[in-house]
C-alpha positions in Angstrom: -14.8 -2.1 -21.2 -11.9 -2.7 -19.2 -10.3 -3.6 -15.6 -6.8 -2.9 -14.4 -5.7 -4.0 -10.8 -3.1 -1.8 -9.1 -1.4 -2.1 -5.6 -2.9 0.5 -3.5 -0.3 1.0 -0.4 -1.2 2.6 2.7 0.7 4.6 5.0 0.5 7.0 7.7 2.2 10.5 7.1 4.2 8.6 4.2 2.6 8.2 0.9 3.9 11.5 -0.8 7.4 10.5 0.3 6.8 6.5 -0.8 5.0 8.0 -4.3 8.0 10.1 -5.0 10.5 7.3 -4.3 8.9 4.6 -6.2 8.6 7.4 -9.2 12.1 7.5 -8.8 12.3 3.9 -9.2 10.1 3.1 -12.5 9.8 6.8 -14.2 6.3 8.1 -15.1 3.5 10.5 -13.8 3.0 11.2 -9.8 -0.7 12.4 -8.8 -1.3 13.6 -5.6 -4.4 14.5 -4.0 -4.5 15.9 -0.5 -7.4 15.5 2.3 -7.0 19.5 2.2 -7.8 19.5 -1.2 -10.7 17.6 -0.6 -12.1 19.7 2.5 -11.9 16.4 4.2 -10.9 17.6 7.4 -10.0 21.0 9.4 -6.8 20.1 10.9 -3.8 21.7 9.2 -1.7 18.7 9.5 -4.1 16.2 7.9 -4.8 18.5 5.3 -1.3 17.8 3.8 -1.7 14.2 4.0 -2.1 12.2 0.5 -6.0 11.3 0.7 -5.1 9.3 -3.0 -2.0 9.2 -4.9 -0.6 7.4 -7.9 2.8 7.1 -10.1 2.0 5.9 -13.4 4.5 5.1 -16.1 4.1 4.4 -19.8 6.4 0.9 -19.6 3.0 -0.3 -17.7 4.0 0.4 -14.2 1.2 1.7 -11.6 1.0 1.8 -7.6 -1.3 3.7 -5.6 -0.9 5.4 -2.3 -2.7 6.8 0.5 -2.2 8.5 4.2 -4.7 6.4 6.1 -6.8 8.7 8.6 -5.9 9.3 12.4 -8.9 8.1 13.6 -8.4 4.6 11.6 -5.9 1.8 13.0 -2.7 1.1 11.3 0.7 -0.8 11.6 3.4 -1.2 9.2 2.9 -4.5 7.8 -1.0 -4.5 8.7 -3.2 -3.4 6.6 -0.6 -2.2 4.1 -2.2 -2.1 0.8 -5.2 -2.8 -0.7 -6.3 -3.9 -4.3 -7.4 -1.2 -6.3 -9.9 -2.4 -9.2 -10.7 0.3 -12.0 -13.0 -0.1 -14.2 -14.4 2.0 -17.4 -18.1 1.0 -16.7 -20.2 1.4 -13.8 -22.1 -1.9 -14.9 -18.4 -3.3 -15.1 -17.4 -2.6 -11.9 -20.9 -3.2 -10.1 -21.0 -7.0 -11.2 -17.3 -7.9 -9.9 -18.5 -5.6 -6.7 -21.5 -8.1 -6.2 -19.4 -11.0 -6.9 -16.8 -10.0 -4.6 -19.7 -8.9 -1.9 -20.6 -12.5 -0.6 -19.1 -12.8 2.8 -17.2 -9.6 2.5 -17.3 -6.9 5.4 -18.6 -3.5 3.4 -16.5 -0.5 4.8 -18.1 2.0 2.0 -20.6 1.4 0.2 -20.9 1.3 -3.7 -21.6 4.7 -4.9 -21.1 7.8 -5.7 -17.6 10.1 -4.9 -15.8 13.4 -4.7 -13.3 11.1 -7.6 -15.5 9.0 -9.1 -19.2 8.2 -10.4 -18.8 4.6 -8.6 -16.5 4.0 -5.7 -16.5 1.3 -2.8 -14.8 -0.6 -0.5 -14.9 -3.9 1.4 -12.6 -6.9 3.1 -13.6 -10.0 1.0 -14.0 -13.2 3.1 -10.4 -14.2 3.0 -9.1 -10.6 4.3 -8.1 -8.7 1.4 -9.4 -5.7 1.4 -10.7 -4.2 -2.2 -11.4 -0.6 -3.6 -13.4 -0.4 -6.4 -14.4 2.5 -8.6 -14.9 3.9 -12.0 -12.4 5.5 -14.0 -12.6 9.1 -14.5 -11.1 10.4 -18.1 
């Protein structure tokens, strides 16, 4: 079993352009999925919009992207990432999720996920905001 953390940025209308840049910057692999691709919304617009994305290098870099919804609040230099935990066991992931749950705010439950087996997300009690989920192979 293992964990890796990765900065998970978040941007409105951005994170395809940011991904491609930072590829730029440190080589490797760019993954883009789209809302669209998804079928998590209807609007034509939002469909294009980077629901997760992720440059990944074999020199060890990795940074994770996504296009935060309409509806949800966000500011440039609020809310602008998040810490993505991946791990390669649900058991794994569910005891640092409990851990990390004590006087957290849950935003999405632990469970199941269009990308995942395990995914969730909550604001720890100090206001970092984690997303947690098993790794797909």
């Amino acid at each position: 079993m293992t964990v890796q953390t990765t900065t998970h940025l978040n941007f409105r209308g951005q994170a395809r352009e940011a991904l491609d840049f930072y590829r730029s910057v440190f080589g490797g692999e760019r993954t883009i999925v789209t809302y669209g691709d998804l079928g998590a919304t209807q609007d034509a617009v939002q469909a294009e919009r980077v629901i997760w994305g992720q440059v990944a290098s074999d020199q060890g870099f990795r940074i994770m992207a996504y296009d935060v919804q309409p509806e949800k609040p966000w500011n440039p230099g609020e809310n602008a990432f998040y810490v993505s935990v991946r791990g390669t066991s649900p058991e794994e992931v569910t005891a640092h999720w409990e851990k990390l749950r004590v006087g957290a705010s849950v935003l999405q439950p632990l469970g199941a996920s269009a990308w995942s087996p395990l995914y969730g997300m909550l604001t720890d009690r100090f206001g970092v905001t984690w997303v947690m989920d098993v790794m797909v192979s």
